[in-house]
C-alpha positions in Angstrom: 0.0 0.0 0.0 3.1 2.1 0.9 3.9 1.9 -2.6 1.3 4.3 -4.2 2.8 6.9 -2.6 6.2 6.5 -4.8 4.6 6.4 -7.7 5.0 9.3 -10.0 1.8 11.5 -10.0 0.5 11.8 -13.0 0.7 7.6 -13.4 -2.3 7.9 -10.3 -4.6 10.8 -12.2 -4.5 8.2 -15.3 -5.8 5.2 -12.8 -7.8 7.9 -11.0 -10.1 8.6 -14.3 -9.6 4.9 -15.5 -11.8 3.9 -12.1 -14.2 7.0 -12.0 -15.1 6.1 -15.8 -17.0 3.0 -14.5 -19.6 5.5 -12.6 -22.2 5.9 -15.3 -22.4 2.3 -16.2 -23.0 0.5 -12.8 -25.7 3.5 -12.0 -27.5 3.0 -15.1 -27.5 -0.4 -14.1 -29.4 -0.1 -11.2 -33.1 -1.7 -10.9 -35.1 0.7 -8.4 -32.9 2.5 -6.7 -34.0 5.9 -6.3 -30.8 8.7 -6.7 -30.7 9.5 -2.9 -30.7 5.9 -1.7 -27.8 5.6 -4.6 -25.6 8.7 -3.0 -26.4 7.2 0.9 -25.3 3.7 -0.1 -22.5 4.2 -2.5 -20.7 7.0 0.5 -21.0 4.6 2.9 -19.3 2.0 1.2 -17.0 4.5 -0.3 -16.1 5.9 3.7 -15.6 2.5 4.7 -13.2 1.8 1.7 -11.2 5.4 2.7 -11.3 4.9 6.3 -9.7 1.7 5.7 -7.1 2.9 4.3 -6.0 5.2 6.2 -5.9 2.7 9.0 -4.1 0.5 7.0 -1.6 2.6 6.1 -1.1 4.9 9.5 -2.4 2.3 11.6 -2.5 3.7 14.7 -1.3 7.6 13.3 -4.7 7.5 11.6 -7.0 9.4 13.5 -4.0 12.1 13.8 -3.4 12.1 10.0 -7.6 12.8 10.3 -6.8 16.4 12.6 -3.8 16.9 11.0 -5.7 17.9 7.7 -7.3 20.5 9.6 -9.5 23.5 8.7 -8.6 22.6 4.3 -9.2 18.7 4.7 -12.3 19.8 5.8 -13.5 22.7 3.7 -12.0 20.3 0.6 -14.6 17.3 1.8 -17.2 19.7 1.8 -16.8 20.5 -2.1 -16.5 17.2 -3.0 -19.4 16.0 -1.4 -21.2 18.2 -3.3 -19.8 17.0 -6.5 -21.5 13.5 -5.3 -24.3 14.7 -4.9 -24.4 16.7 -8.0 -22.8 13.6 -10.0 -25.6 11.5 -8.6 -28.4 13.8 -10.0 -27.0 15.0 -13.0 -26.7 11.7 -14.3 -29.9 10.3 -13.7 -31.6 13.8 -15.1 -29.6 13.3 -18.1 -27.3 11.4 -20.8 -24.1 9.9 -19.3 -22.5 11.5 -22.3 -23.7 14.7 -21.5 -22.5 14.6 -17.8 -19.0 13.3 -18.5 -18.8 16.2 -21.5 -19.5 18.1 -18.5 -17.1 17.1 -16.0 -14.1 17.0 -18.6 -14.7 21.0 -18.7 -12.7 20.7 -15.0 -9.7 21.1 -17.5 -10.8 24.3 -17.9 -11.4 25.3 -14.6 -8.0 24.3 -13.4 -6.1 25.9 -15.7 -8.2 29.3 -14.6 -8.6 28.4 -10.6 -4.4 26.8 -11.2 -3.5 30.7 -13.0 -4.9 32.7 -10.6 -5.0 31.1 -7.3 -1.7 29.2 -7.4 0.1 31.5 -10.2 0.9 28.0 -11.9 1.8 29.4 -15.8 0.0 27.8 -18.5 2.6 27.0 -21.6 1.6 27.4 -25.2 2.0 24.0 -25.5 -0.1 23.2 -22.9 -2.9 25.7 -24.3 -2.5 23.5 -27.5 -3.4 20.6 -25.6 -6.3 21.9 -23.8 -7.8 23.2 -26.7 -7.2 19.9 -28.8 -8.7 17.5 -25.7 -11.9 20.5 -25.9 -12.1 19.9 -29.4 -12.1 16.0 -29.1 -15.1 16.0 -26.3 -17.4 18.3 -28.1 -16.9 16.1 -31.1 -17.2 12.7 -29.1 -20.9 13.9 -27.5 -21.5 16.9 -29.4 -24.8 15.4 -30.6 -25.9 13.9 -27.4 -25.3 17.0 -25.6 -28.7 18.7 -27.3 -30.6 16.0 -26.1 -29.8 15.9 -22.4 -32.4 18.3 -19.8 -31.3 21.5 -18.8 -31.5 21.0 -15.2 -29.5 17.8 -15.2 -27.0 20.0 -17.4 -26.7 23.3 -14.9 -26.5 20.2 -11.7 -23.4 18.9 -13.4 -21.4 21.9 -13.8 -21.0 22.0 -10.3 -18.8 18.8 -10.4 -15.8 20.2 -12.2 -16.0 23.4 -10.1 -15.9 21.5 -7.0 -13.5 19.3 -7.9 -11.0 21.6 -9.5 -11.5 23.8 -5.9 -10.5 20.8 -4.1 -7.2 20.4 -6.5 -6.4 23.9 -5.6 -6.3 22.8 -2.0 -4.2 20.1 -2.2 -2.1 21.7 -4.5 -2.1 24.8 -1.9 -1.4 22.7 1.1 1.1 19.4 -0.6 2.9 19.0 3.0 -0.9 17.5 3.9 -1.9 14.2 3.3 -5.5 14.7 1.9 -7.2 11.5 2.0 -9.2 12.6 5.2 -10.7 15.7 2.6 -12.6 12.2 1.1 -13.0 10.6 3.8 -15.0 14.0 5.4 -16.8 14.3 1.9 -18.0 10.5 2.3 -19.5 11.5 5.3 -21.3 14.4 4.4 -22.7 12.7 1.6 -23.8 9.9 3.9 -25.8 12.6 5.7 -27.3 14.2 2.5 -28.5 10.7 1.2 -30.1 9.7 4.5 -32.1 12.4 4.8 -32.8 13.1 1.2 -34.3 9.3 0.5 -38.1 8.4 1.1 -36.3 4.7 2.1 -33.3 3.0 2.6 -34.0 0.0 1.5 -32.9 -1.6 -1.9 -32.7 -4.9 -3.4 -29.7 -7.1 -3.0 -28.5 -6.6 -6.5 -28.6 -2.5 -6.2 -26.5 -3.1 -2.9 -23.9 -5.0 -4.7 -24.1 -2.3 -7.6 -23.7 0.0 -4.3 -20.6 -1.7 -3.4 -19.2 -1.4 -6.8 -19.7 2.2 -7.2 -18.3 3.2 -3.7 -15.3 1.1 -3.4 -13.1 0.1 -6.6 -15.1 2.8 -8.9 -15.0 6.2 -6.3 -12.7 5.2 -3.5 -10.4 3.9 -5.2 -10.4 6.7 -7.9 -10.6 9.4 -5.5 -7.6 8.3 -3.5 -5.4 7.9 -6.4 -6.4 11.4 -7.7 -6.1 13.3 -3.9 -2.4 11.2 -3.8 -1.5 12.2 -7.2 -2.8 16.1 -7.5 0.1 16.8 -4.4 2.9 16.5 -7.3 0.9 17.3 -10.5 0.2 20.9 -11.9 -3.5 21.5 -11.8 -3.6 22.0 -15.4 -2.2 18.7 -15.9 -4.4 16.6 -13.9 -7.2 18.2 -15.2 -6.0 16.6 -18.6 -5.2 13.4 -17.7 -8.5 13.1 -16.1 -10.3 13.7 -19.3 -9.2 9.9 -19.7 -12.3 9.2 -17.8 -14.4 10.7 -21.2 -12.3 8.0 -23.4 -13.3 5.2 -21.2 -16.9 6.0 -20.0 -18.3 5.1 -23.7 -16.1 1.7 -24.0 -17.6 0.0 -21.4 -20.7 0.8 -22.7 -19.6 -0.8 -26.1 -18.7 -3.8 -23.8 -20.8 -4.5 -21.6 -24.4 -3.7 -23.8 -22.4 -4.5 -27.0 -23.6 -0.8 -27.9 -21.0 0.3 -30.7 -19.9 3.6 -30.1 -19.9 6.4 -33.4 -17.6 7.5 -35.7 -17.7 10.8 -33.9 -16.7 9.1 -30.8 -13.9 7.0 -31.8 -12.3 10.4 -33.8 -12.8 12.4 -30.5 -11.4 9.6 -28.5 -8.3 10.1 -30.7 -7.8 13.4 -30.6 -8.3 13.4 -27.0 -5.3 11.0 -26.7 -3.1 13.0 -28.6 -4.2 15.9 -26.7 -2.7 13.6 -23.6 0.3 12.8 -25.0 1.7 16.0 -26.5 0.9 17.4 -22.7 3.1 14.1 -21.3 6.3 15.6 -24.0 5.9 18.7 -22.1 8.8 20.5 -21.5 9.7 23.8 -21.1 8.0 26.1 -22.9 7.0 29.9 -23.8 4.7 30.7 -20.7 1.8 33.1 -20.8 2.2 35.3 -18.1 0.4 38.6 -16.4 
């Protein structure tokens, strides 16, 4: 466990958006659950999952590596855990497409929030890149994006805000571990859920779904991105991250055998390229004040 602290950064934003690209399929695979008894259920899994490994890995330091994050581990939990509950609606108000499209726009904020609140300079290339991985998401869902509701739309903005806010707090604060941020932000979410939903009851197969979504698919995702943003520029992790666009439709494609379109597969590859002329990076002309 030790060892996913060594490794380099932006190797745990590309396994962070491979395991937060599983989201829209197991909730659309879901057989009565209503959206609040989804977002109670999934955080509690997904606090167990964090909670556990923070014990596991401070053992008996865990509850001081908890405090130790202090007054940003907590304000950071509470924007997350709005993402989740944002994520949660959004994407049972509209398309999957049209909620990841959504979400990949965090590049975006990152590289605004990452300019002005951490004076992190954006290269040309790196403008390049941003603009290229753009270009390949509005091509991938541009169609499905007119179908989706407008509510479900608005709802969903609020996950790249939140989550680029919490980026600019661990980047802000690197000396502090910010697992607990999650941990707090499972909680919360926990507390939304319980007292959102009619019920809490679901069927044994929605529970196992439940399980899915909160421990390998957020947990696991979230903990990789938290340990990873301490060492990558905001910008960068933003576009790594839009990895999680890339995947979302495949395991559509291979699960429900639904072949994705043309559009897709050429955005897909743009998107890629976007990802690897930002990974040649070196240094460049910087666009300063």
């Amino acid at each position: 466990m030790k060892s996913i602290y060594q490794l380099p950064g932006y190797v745990l934003c590309l396994l962070g958006g491979f395991c937060l690209s599983w989201g829209g399929l197991i909730i659309r695979s879901y057989e009565g659950a209503s959206p609040w008894q989804i977002l109670f259920w999934r955080s509690i899994f997904f606090s167990c999952a964090v909670i556990f490994f923070l014990i596991f890995y401070y053992k008996k330091e865990a509850l001081k590596v908890i405090t130790k994050s202090g007054f940003p581990g907590l304000i950071g939990g509470f924007f997350l855990s709005l993402s989740f509950v944002a994520y949660i609606f959004s994407i049972t108000h509209t398309t999957v497409a049209n909620v990841v499209f959504i979400i990949s726009t965090q590049t975006l904020f990152l590289a605004v929030f990452g300019y002005f609140f951490l004076k992190e300079k954006i290269s040309i290339q790196g403008f390049i890149a941003i603009s290229l991985a753009m270009f390949g998401i509005i091509i991938m869902v541009g169609e499905s994006f007119l179908s989706g509701s407008f509510i479900g739309n608005i709802v969903a903005l609020v996950i790249p805000i939140n989550f680029s806010v919490l980026v600019m707090i661990i980047r802000k604060y690197p000396h502090l571990d910010m697992v607990p941020a999650i941990f707090y932000s499972g909680v919360l979410s926990c507390v939304y859920g319980f007292f959102l939903a009619e019920s809490l009851f679901i069927s044994p197969k929605d529970l196992y779904l439940s399980i899915l979504l909160g421990v390998p698919q957020l947990a696991f995702g979230f903990i990789f991105v938290t340990i990873g943003s301490r060492t990558t520029p905001a910008v960068t992790v933003g576009l790594l991250m839009l990895l999680e666009t890339i995947f979302a439709p495949i395991w559509v494609w291979l699960i429900y055998n639904e072949i994705p379109p043309v559009s897709v597969i050429i955005g897909g590859a743009i998107v890629m390229s976007a990802v690897i002329i930002k990974s040649f990076e070196n240094k460049s002309f910087k666009v300063s004040n």
